[in-house]
N, C-alpha and C positions, 0 to 999 in steps of 0.2 A: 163417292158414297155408293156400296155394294147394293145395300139391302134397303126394307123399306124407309120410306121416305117420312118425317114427322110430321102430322099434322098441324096447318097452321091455323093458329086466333085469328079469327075473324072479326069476334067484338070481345070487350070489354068493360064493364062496366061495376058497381056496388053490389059485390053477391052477385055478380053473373059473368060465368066464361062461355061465350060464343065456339068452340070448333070444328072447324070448316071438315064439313061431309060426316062429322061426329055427333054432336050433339050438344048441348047446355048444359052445364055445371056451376055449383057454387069454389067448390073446391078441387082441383083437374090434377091429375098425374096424366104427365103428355109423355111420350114415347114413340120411335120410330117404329111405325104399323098402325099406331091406335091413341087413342086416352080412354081412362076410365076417371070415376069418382072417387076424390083422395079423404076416404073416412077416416080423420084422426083417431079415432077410435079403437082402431084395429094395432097402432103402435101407440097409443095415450099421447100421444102428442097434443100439449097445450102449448098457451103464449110462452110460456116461460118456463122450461129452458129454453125451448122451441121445437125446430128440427132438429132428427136424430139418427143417429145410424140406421137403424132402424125402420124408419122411412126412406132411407138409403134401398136399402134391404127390400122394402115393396117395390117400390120403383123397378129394379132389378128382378123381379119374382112375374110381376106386370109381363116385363119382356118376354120369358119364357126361356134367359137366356142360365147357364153358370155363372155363378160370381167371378170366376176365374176369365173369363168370357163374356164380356157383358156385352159389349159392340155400340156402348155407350162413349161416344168421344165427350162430347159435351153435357155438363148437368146444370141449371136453372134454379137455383133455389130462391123460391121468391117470400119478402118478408111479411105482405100484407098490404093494402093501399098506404097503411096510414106508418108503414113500418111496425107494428108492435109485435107481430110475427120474429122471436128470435130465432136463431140457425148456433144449437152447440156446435163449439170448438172442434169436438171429436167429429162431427157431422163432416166437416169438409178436409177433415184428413184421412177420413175411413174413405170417401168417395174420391179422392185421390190416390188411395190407397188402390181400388181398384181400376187404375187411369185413366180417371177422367177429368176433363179440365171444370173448375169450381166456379160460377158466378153466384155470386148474389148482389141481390138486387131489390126496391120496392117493387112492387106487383106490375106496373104501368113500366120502369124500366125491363123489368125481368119479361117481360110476352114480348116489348120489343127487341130484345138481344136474343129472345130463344127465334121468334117468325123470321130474323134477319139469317143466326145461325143455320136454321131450318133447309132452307136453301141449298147448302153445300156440306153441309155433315151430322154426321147422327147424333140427335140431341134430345135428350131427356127435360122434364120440366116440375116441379112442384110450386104450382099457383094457386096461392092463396083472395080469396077476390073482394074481401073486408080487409078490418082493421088496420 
């Protein structure tokens, strides 16, 4: 792994994401160099459909990288503690699309396959830290 390094979860818990030398969030877009706060807002992302390309899209915009270029190997898409967070179909073929490898996961799986991945390759993250 060339470039920066992803920050890892430190805690986790109901509505709240701990990252280590970042800060506290209820909702995290993690990426290598940084996280910020992942306002559904800004792509309307609700429960249902879920994630969207589109989210895809910030995640990618975050970095500061090209789409064509993103230096994203690995992406984290997480469903919600309780799963009700869904992830569209299109969601993990567009982020394939730009090669990267796809997990999803509940919220408690997904920080731990993203802080394990963390480790040894560039990995992107959408944690959701309800439902």
């Amino acid at each position: 792994m060339g470039g920066p390094s992803s920050p890892k979860v430190a805690d986790l818990g109901w509505g709240v994401v701990d990252v280590e030398g970042v800060g506290r969030f209820k909702d995290v877009i993690l990426y290598p160099g940084g996280a910020v706060g992942w306002d559904w807002g800004v792509t309307g992302t609700r429960h249902r459909p879920g994630i969207q390309p589109s989210d895809v899209d910030q995640v990618v915009a975050v970095t500061g990288a090209e789409a064509t270029v993103v230096g994203i190997e690995v992406l984290v898409l997480s469903r919600g503690m309780e799963s009700r967070l869904g992830v569209h179909e299109d969601t993990v073929r567009y982020a394939e699309s730009l090669g990267m490898e796809v997990h999803v996961a509940p919220t408690e799986d997904a920080v731990a396959l993203y802080n394990e991945v963390a480790a040894t390759r560039a990995v992107a993250a959408l944690i959701h830290s309800t439902c």
